[in-house]
VOGU-3710 file (C-alpha; in Angstrom, 3 decimals, decimal comma):
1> xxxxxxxxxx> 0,000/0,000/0,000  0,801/3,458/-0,253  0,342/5,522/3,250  0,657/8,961/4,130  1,646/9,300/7,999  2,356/12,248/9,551  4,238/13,053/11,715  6,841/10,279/11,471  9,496/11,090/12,747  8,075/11,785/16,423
11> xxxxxxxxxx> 8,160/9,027/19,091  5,117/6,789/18,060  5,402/8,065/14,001  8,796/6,669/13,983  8,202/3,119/15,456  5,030/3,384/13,025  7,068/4,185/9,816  9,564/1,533/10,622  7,046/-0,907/11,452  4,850/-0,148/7,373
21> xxxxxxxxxx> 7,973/-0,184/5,751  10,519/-2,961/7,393  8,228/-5,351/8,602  5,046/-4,866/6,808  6,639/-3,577/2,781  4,548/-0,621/2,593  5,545/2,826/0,463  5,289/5,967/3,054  5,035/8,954/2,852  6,040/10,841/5,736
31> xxxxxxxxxx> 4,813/14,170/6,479  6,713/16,080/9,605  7,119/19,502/10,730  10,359/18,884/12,546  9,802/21,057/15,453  11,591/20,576/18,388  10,335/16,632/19,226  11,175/15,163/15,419  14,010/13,105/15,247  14,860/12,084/11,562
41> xxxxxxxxxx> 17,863/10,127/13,512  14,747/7,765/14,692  14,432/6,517/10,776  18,120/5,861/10,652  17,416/2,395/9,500  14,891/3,703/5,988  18,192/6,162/4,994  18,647/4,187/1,547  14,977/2,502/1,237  13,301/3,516/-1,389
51> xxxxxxxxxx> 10,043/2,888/-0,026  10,583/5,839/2,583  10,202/9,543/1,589  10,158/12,439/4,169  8,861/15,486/3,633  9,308/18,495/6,008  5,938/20,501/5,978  3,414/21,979/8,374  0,151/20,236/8,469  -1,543/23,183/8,771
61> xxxxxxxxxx> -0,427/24,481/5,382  -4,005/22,903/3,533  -3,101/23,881/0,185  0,536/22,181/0,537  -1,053/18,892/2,257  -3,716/18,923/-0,454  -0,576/18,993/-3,465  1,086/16,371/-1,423  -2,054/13,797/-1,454  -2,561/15,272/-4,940
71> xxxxxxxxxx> 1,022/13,630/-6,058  1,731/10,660/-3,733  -1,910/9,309/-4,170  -2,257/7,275/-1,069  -4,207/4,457/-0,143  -4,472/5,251/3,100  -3,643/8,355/5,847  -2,339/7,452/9,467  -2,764/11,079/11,209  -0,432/11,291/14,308
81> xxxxxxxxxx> 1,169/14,616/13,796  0,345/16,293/17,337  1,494/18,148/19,994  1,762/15,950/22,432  3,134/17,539/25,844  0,687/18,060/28,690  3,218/20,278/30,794  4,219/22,528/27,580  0,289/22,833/26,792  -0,477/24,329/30,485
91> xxxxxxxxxx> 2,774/26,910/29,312  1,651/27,263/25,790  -1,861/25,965/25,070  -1,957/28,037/21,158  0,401/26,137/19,749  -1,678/22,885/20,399  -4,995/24,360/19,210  -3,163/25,458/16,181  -1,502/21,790/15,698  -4,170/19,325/16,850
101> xxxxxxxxxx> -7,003/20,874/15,777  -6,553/22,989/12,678  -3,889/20,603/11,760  -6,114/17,912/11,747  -8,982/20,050/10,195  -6,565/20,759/6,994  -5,964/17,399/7,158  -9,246/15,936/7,104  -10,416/18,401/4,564  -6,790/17,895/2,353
111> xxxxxxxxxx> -7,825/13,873/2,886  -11,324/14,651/1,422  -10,572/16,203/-1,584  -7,960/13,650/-2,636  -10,704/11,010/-1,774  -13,300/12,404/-3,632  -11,487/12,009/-6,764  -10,782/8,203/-6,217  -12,433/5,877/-8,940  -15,058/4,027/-6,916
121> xxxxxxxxxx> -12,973/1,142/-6,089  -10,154/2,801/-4,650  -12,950/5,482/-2,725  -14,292/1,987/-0,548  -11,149/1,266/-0,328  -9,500/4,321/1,562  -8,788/4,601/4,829  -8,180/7,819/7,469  -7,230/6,519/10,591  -6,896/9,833/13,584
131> xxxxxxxxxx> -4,655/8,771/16,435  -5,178/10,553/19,609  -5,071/9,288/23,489  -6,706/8,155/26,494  -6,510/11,113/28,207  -9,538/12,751/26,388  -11,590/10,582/28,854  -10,074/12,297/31,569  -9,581/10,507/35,504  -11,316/7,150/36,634
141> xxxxxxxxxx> -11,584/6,716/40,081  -9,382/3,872/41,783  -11,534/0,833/40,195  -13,109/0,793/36,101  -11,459/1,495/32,604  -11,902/3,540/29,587  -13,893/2,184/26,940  -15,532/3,173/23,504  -18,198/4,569/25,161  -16,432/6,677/27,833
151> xxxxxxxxxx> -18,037/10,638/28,166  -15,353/12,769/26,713  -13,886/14,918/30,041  -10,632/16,433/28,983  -8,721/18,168/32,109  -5,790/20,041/29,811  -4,876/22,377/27,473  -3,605/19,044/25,601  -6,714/16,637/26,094  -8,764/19,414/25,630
161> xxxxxxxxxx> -7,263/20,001/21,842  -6,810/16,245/21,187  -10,588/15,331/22,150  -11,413/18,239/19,493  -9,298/16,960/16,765  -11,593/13,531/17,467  -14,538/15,312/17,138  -13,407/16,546/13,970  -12,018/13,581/12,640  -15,496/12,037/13,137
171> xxxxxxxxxx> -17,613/14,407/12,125  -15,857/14,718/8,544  -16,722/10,959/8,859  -21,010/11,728/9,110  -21,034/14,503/7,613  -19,003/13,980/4,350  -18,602/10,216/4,434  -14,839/10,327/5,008  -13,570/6,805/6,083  -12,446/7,646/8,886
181> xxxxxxxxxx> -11,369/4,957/12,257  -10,180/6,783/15,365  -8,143/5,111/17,759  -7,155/6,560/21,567  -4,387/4,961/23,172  -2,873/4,529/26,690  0,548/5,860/27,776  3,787/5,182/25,561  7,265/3,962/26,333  9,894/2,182/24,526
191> xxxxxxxxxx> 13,361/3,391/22,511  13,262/6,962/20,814  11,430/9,115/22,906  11,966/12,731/23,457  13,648/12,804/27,330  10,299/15,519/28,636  8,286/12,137/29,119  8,684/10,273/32,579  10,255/7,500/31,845  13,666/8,395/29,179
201> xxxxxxxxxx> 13,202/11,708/31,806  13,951/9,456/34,344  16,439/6,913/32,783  18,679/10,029/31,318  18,410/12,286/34,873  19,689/8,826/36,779  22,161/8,329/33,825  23,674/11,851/34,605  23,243/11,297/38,303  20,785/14,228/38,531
211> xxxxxxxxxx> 17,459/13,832/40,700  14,527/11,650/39,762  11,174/14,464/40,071  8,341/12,485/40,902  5,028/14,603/41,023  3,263/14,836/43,617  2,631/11,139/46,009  3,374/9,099/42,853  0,521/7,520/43,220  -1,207/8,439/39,539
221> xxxxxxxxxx> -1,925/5,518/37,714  -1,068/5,277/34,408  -1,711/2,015/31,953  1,110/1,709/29,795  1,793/0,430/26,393  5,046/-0,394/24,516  5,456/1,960/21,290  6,054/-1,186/19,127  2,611/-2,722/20,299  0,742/0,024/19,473
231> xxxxxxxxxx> 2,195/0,545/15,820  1,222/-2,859/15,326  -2,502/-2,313/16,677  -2,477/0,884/14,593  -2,029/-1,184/11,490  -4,471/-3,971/12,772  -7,158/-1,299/12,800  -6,126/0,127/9,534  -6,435/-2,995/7,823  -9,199/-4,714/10,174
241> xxxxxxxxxx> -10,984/-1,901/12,021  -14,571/-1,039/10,680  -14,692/2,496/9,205  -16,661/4,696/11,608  -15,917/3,092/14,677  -13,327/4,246/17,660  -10,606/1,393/18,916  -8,870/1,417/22,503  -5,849/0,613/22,766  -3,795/-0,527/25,799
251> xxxxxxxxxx> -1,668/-3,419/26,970  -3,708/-3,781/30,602  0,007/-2,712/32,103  -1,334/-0,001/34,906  1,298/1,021/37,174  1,290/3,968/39,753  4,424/6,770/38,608  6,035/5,517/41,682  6,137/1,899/40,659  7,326/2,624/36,812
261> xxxxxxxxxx> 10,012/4,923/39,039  11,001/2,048/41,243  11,571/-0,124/38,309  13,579/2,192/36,524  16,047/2,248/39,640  16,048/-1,228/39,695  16,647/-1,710/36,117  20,117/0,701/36,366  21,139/-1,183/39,103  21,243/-4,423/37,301
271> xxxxxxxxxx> 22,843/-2,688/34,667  25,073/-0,002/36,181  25,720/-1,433/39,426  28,324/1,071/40,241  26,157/4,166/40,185  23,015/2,704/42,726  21,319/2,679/44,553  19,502/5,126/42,483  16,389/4,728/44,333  18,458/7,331/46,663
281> xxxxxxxxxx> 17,387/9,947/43,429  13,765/10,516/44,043  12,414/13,649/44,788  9,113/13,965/45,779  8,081/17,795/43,509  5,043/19,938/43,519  2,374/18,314/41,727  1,315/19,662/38,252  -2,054/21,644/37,876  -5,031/19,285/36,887
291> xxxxxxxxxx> -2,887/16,273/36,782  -5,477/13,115/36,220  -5,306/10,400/38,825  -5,920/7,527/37,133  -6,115/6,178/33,739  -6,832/2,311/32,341  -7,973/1,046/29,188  -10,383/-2,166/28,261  -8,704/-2,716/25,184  -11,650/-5,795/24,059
301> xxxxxxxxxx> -12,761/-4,465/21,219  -9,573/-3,639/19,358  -8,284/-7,379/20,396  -11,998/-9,222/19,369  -11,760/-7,426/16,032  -8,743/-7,075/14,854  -7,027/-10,211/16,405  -4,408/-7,875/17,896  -2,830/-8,480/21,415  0,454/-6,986/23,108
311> xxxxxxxxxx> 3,303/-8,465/22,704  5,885/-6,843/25,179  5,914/-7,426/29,090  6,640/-4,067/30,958  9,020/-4,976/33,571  11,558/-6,503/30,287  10,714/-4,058/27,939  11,026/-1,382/30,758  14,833/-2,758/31,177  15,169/-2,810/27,641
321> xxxxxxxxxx> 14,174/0,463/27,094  17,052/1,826/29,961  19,429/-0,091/27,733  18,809/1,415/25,123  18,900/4,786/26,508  22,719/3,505/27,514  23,574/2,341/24,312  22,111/5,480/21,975  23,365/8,633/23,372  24,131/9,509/19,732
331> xxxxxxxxxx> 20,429/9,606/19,544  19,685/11,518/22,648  23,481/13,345/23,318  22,224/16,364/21,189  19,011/16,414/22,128  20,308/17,261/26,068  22,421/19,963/24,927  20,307/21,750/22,580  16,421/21,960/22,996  15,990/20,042/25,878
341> xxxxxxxxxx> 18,099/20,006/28,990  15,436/17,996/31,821  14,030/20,823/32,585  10,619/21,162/34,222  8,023/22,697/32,322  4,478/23,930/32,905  5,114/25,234/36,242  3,090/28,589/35,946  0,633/29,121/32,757  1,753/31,923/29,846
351> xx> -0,778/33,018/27,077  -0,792/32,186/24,083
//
């Protein structure tokens, strides 16, 4: 198939790219903005495969998404460009209304036009699949899970955009008869993500020696996924997923940010033995505004219909991740000493 992603060379559109093209033979396009989270050193592996092209545009440019679907002709669009931050949307909420939901209104609308044009064949056949996240759904309580059916209760600036762009994304499917599948997905980890998240936060600040922030008790619950999993359930519901309909998608791997913390320590003392205990690194830190308590997915649907289940067990992939991390800093080395140094962010709320 031909596929248009965007936003490929992020954390999840990277592991998603290689996944279409290495393991699955597809032709992608890849569409990224390369702001400060894109990390073309993440597609090191497609540098001389012909099947990979990357293209360095804004998805809110309509008329230049529109030539793009215009030339490449795809078969099928895999939407993950986002901001994806919830402490840099407290500090800077514009930018993700600007990104995540008249992105992915120039998107949908660029999507339509080339669809319209199909022959009829190739029109059943298209696909627009919107990825966005569990957090839409806002907090559970300590006992129940998110399901397809959830009431939409968004607590950010970024889960506030995101549940938008879904609205969007499925209302171009009513109203216009877009093809469009929508999946929300539970907390990511694996290789290649950008070191603001909690865990390759974590696993570079105890690499460096530095202070392990953990907000607030640690006791929000988070259900986590590995990034490889969920490229692979992305493609299930691509290929599988009835057109119209939302999938879940999570790994049933909830863990407070106190456990996933714990682990981490005990991962770098098993491998850097030297350096521990680095449980002695946690610091306790002022809790972020509007931080959800718990989240969990049911992922039954997307597993009944698509025949997808996760692969990855956290506790080894969690290690393997931390090894990683110690094996890459080629990937991450310029990373911390340009744009991103550990900092905190979203501390006090800016406009804009």
């Amino acid at each position: 198939m031909r596929i248009l992603v965007t936003g490929g060379c992020g954390f999840i559109g990277s592991a998603l790219v290689l996944h279409l093209v290495r393991d699955l033979g597809h032709e992608v396009l890849d569409i990224d903005a390369m702001t400060y989270a894109a990390n073309p050193l993440s597609l090191a592996p497609l540098a001389s495969d012909p099947r990979h092209r990357l293209m360095e545009a804004d998805i809110c440019d309509g008329p230049r998404m529109r030539a793009l679907l215009s030339e490449f002709r795809p078969q099928a669009v895999m939407h993950l460009a986002a901001e994806s931050h919830v402490d840099r949307s407290i500090a800077s909420p514009g930018a993700f209304v600007r990104t995540n939901v008249m992105g992915t209104q120039a998107m949908l609308e660029a999507a339509r036009g080339h669809w319209d044009k199909l022959p009829a064949a190739e029109k059943d056949a298209f696909r627009f699949l919107h990825v966005s996240t569990d957090e839409v759904y806002g907090s559970l309580g300590p006992e129940g899970f998110f399901t397809e059916e959830s009431r939409y209760d968004p607590r950010s600036p970024y889960s506030a955009s995101k549940a938008a762009s879904d609205h969007l994304a499925r209302a171009w499917g009513v109203t216009y008869g877009l093809p469009v599948l929508v999946s929300n997905c539970s907390n990511n980890y694996g290789p290649r993500q950008f070191p603001e998240k909690l865990i390759p936060l974590m696993i570079l600040n105890a690499l460096e020696g530095k202070k392990l922030p953990v907000y607030g008790d640690g006791l929000n619950v988070r259900d986590w996924i590995h990034v490889e999993d969920h490229a692979r359930a992305l493609c299930a519901i691509l290929e599988r997923g009835r057109v119209g309909h939302t999938y879940l998608v999570g790994a049933r791997s909830e863990r407070t940010n106190m456990q996933v913390v714990t682990a981490l320590c005990a991962a770098f003392d098993r491998l850097r033995p030297h350096a521990g205990p680095h449980e002695r690194l946690v610091q306790f830190v002022t809790d972020r505004p509007g931080h959800d308590r718990r989240y969990a997915i049911d992922p039954a649907k997307v597993e009944h219909e698509t025949g997808w289940t996760p692969q990855k067990i956290f506790e080894e992939a969690l290690t393997e991740t931390v090894a990683w991390y110690l094996d890459n800093q080629a990937w991450w080395g310029p990373i911390r000493d340009g744009v991103y140094q550990g900092q905190r962010l979203g501390l006090a709320a800016a406009r804009g």
